[in-house]
N, C-alpha and C positions, 0 to 999 in steps of 0.2 A: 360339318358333321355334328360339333356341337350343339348349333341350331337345331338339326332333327332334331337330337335324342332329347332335345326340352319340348320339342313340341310334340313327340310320341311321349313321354313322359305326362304331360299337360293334360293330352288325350285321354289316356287311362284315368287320371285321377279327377277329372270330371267325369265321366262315365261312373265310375266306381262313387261320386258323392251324389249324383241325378240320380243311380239304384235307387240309393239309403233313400233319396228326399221324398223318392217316389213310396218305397216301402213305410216311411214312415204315414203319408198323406193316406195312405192304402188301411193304415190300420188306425186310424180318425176316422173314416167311414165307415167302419165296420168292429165300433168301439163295444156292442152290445152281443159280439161273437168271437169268441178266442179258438175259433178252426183257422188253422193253414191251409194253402190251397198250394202242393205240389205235383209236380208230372213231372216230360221229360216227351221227347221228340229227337227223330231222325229227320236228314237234311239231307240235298245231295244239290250241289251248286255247279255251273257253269258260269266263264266269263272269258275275258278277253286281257290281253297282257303284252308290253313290246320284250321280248327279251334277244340283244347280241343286237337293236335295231331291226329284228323282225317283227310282223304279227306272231301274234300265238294263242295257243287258248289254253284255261286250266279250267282242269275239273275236279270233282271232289265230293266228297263225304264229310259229315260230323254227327256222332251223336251224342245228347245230354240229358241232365236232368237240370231239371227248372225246379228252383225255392221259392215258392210264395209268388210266386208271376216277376221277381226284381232281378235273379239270380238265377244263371244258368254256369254248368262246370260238366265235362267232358272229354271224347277226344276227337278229331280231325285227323283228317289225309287228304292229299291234293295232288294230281299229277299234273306235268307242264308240257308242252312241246313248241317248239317256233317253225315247225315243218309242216308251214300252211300254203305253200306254193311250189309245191311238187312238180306242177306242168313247167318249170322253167328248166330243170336240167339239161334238159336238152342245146338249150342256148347257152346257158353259165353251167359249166362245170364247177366252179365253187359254189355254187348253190347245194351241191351233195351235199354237202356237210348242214348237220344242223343239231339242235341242243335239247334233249328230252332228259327227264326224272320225275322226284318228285320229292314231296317232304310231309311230316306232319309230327302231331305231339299235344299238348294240353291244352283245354280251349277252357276259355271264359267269357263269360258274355253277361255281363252288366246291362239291366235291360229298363229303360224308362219309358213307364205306362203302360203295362203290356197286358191290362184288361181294357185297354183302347182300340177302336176299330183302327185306327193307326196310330204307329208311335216306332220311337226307336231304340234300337241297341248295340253297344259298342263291342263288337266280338274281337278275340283276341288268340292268339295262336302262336307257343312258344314251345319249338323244337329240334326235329332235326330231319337232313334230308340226305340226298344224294343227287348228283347233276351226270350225263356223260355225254362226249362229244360224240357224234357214231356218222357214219360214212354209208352215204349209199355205195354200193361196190360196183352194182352192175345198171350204173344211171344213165348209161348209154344204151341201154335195151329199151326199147318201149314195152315189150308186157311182163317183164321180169325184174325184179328188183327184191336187194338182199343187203342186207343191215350187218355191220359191223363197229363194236365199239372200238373208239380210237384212243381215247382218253376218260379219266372216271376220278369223280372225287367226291368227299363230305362234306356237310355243312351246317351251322347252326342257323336256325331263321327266329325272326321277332314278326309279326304279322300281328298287327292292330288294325283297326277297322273298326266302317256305322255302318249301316244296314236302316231303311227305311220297310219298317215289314204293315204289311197288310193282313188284318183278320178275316178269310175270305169264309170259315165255315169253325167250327168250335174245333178240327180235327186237321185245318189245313191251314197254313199262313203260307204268305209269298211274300218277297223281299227283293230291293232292290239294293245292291249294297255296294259302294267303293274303298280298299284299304292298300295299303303300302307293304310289301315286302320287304323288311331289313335283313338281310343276312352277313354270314362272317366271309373274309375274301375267299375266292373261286379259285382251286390252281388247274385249269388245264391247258392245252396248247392251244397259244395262239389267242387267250380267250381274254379279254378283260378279269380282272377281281370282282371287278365291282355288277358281274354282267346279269345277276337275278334280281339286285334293285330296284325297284320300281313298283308304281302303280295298279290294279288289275280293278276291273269294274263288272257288273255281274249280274245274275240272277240266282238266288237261296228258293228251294222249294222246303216248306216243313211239314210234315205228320205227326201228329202224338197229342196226347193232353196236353193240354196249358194252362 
């Protein structure tokens, strides 16, 4: 655990000094012009995540405002599910059971090179969420099914991340991005603490000035 948080730690504070080095190099080129160049964009991402040992997918929202093309600050929300193999209840009845929420909170995004047709940025996402266990009830029906929560709890997340984005049009960028979920332990039944840590990998779509 140690090891993470030096190496989520480490993450950040390169990110945050590749901005400046960028920002600073940004304005050595442009030493004969004392304008700023700020905006700000909306986002809406899709990816892929294991949570409990399942597949699953998160999706989500963020939107910011970008400083000088180095420096992005905003907020985010993300929802999760691991109830991506529905067709098997039939055979596994413990398969009813599966793990949906969602979380979100303050985004930052340290951005190096970002009047590059490519280049990256290190987004970050520190908040809070909620998770619940919920029960198909009627998973022995084939064309009827009905959700009930079984268990429900809180949680703080740490979510750092890189993002490889693409300059596709002056109004659109794409991105391909990998980050880590950290959060605080899980209490519900039956469930791991530790069971929303992990990985998630993805695609960022963006709109707005830049």
């Amino acid at each position: 655990m140690k090891t993470l948080t030096l190496l989520l730690a480490f993450l950040m504070a390169a990110g945050f000094a590749f901005a400046q080095d960028d920002y600073q190099n940004h304005e050595v080129e442009t030493i004969f012009s004392n304008q700023r160049s700020n905006g700000g964009y909306g986002a809406f991402t899709i990816g892929y995540t294991q949570i409990d040992g399942r597949d699953a997918m998160v999706a989500g929202a963020r939107g910011a405002f970008i400083f000088d093309h180095s420096f992005a600050i905003g907020v985010a929300g993300y929802g999760f599910v691991n109830d991506l193999e529905y067709h098997n209840y039939q055979s596994n009845p413990e398969d009813r059971f599966f793990l949906a929420g969602g979380y979100g909170g303050v985004f930052f995004e340290p951005i190096v090179g970002g009047t590059k047709p490519v280049h990256v940025s290190f987004p970050i996402v520190v908040g809070m969420g909620g998770i619940s266990l919920v029960e198909h009830t009627n998973w022995d029906r084939d064309y009827y099914h009905d959700y009930q929560e079984y268990d429900t709890d809180l949680f703080f997340v740490f979510e750092p991340g890189v993002e490889l984005e693409f300059n596709l049009t002056r109004f659109f960028r794409m991105a391909a991005y990998g980050s880590y979920r950290l959060t605080s332990d899980i209490e519900l039944y039956d469930t791991n603490p530790d069971v929303l840590r992990g990985f998630n990998v993805g695609m960022t779509f963006k709109f707005g000035k830049f």
